[in-house]
C-alpha positions in Angstrom: 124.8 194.2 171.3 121.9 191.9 172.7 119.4 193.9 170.8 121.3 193.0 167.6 121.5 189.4 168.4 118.2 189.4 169.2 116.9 191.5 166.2 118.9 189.1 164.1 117.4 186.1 165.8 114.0 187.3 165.1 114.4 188.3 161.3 115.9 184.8 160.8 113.1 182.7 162.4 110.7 184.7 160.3 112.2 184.0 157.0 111.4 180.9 154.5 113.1 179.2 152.1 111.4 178.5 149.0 112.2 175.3 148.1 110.5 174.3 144.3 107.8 176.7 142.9 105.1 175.5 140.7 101.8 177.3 139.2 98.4 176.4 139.7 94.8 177.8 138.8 93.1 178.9 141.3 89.7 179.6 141.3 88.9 183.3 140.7 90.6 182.8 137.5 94.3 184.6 138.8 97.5 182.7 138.6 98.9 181.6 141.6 102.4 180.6 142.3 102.8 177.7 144.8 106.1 177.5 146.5 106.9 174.9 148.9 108.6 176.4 151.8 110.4 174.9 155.3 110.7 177.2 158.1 114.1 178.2 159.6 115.2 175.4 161.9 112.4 173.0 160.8 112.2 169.5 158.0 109.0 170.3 157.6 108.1 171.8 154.4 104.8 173.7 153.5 102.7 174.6 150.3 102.3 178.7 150.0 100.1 179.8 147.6 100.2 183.4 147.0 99.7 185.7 143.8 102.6 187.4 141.8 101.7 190.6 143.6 101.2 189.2 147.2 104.9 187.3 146.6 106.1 190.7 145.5 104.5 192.6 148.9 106.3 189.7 151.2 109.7 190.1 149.5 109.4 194.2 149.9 107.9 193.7 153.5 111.5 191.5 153.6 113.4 193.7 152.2 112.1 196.6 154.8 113.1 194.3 157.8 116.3 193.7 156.6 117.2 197.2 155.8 115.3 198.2 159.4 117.8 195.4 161.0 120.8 197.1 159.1 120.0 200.3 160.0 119.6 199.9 163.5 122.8 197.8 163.6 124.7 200.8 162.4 123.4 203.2 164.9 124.0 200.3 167.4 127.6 200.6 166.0 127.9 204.3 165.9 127.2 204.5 170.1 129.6 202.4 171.1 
């Protein structure tokens, strides 16, 4: 049970929550997508600027730690 609260604990402080997203030009000619983000348990928001495909990468390498998480909850669940 620790190692779920403390998987949990981790996954949380490393997400963001996007805030507004605008675009802006950068200089190599590709589109990037500035969103301003605040870190879990923080005020203090941020500028990210990342391409279409990075954004896609972090919300896949997201979606991987979440499904880790889960599956590792269930075999947590499963032993007891």
């Amino acid at each position: 049970m620790r190692l779920v609260i403390i998987l949990v604990a981790a996954i949380l402080s490393a997400c963001a929550t996007p805030a507004a997203t605008d675009v802006a030009a950068a200089p190599d000619g590709d589109d990037k997508i500035c969103k301003r983000v605040t870190a879990t348990g923080s005020n203090v928001t941020k500028r990210d600027c990342r391409t279409q495909e990075e954004w896609a990468a972090l919300d896949k390498q997201g979606q991987a730690g979440v499904s880790e998480f889960e599956r590792m909850r269930d075999e947590v669940a499963a032993g007891q």
